[in-house]
C-alpha positions in Angstrom: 0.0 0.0 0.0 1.5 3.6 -1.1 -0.4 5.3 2.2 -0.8 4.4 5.9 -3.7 5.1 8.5 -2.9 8.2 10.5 -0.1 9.0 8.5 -0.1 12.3 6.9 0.6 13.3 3.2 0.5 16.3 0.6 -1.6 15.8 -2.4 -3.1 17.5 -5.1 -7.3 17.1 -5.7 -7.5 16.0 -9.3 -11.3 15.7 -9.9 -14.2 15.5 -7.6 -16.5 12.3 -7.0 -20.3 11.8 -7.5 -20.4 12.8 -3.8 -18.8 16.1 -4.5 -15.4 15.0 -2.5 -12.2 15.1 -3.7 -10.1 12.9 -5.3 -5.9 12.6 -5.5 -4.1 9.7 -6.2 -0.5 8.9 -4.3 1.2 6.6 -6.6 -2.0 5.4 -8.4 -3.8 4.7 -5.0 -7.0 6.8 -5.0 -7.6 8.5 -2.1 -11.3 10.7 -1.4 -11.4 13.6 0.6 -14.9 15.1 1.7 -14.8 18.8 1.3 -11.9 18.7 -1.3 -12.4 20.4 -4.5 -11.0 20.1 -7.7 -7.4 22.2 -8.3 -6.9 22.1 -3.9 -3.6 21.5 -2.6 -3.9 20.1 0.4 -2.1 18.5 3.6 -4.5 15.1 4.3 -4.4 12.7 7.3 -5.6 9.1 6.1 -8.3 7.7 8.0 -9.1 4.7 6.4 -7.3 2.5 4.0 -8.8 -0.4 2.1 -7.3 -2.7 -0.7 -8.7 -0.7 -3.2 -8.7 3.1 -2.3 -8.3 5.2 0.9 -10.2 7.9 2.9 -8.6 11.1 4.4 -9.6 14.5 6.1 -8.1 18.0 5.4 -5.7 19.1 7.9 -4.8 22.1 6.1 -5.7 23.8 2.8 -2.0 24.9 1.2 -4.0 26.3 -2.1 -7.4 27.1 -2.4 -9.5 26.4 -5.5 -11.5 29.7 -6.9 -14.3 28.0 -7.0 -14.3 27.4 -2.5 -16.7 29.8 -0.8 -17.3 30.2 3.1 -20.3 28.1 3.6 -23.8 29.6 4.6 -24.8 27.0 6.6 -22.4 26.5 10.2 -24.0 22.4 10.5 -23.6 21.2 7.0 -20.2 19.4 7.1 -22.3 17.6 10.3 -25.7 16.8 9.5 -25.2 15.7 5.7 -27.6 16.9 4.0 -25.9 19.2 1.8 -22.2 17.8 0.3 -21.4 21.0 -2.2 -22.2 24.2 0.6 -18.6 25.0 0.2 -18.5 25.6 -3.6 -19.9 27.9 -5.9 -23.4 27.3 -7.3 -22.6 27.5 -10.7 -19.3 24.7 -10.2 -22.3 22.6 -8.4 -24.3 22.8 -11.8 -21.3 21.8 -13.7 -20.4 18.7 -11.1 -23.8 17.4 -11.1 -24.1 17.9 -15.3 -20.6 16.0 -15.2 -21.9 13.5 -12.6 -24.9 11.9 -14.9 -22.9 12.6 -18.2 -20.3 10.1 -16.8 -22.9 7.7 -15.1 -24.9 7.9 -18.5 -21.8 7.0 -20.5 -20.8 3.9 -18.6 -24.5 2.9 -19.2 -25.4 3.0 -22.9 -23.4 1.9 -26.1 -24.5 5.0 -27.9 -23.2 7.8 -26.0 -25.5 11.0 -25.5 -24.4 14.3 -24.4 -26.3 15.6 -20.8 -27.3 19.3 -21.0 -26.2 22.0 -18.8 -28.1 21.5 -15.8 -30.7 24.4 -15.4 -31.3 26.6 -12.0 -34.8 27.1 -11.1 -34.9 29.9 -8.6 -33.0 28.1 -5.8 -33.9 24.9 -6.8 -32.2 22.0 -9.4 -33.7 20.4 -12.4 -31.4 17.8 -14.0 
């Protein structure tokens, strides 16, 4: 295994999951990280390792993406209901258009392009 429980490393967020975390890759090992976004350089500690991929926690944020806003919300990283308070709105759009474009592509034979995701007022329609 490239990583260790509690051990900490510096990685770079290379694309973000369906889930809206982060993902980096230490040697080819993926690793998610909730609250990561896309661009993010970041110090991790790894909390969880399996055979396949790992789970870490930001310990610091060494550079910021754009797109990271201060969150409205001071219970969202704790209740779960919301996964994406910490990024722009209009990235969300684009990560959720991305998110069914991929899902839809591993799915059909014919590939088919998803359309921008549309804001209604404060809501989503996909």
């Amino acid at each position: 295994m490239p990583v260790e429980k509690n051990k900490e490393y510096i990685v770079e967020i290379i694309d973000n999951g369906f889930e809206g975390e982060g993902i980096a890759k230490i040697d080819g090992f993926t690793i998610f990280i909730p609250n990561a976004i896309k661009g993010e350089k970041l110090k991790i500690l790894i909390v969880k390792v399996l055979k396949s991929h790992a789970f870490g926690r930001i310990l610091e944020i060494l550079k910021q993406s754009n797109k990271r806003i201060k969150s409205d919300c001071d219970t969202y990283k704790r209740c779960g209901g919301c996964d994406l308070r910490h990024i722009k709105y209009e990235e969300t759009l684009k990560m959720k258009q991305n998110a069914i474009q991929s899902l839809v592509n591993k799915t059909l034979n014919k590939k088919i392009n998803v359309e921008e995701t549309l804001r209604n007022g404060k809501s989503v329609i996909l």
